[in-house]
C-alpha positions as CSV (number, residue, x, y, z in Angstrom):
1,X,-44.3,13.9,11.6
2,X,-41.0,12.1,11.2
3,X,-37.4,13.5,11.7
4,X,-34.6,13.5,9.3
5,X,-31.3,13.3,11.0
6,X,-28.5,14.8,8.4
7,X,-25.8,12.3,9.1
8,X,-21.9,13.6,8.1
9,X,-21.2,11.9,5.2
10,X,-17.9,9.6,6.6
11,X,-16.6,8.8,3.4
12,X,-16.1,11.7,0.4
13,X,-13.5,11.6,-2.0
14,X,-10.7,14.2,-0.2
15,X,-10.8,11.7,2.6
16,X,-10.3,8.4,0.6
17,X,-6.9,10.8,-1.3
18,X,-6.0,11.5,1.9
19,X,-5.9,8.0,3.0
20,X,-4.5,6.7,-0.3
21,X,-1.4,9.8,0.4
22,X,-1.0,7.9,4.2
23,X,-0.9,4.4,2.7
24,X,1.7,5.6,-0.4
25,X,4.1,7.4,2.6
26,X,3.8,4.7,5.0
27,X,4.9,2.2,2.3
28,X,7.9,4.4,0.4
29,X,9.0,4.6,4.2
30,X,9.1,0.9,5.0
31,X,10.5,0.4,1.1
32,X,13.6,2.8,2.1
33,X,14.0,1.5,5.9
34,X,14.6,-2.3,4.2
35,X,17.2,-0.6,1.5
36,X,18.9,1.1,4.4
37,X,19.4,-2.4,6.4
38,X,20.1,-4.4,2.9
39,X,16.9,-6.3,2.6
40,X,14.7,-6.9,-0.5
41,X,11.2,-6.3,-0.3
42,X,8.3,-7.6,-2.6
43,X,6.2,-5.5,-5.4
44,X,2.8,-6.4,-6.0
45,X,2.5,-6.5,-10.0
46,X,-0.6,-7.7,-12.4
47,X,1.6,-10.6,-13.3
48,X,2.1,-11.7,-9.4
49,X,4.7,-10.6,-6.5
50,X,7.9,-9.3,-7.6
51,X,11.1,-9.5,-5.3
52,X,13.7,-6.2,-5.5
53,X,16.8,-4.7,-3.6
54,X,19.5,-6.2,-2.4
55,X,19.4,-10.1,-1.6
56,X,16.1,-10.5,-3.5
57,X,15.5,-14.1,-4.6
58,X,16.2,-14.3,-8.4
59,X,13.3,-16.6,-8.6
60,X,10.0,-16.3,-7.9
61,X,7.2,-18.3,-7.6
62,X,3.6,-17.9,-9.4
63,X,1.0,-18.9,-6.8
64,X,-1.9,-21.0,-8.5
């Protein structure tokens, strides 16, 4: 006769909107501390990085 241990299930989808919430605070946060203090920051986008706020470089580079 063999045992079946019930593991908890570590990963369900509340956790994973949970963690996705964290991610979106910890990054609006970082976003408005670099507006405060007058630095640009950089935008991931499906055509490559994008540079914004003050200062931002009004070129930008496509990585190959």
């Amino acid at each position: 006769m063999t045992a079946t241990i019930n593991k908890p299930e570590l990963f369900n989808e509340s956790r994973a909107q949970g963690i996705l919430q964290c991610l979106r605070e910890a990054a609006a946060d970082a976003i408005e501390t670099k507006r405060k203090l007058g630095q640009y920051w950089v935008v991931s986008t499906p055509d490559g990085p994008r540079f914004e706020g003050p200062g931002a470089p009004l070129v930008r580079n496509k990585i190959v």
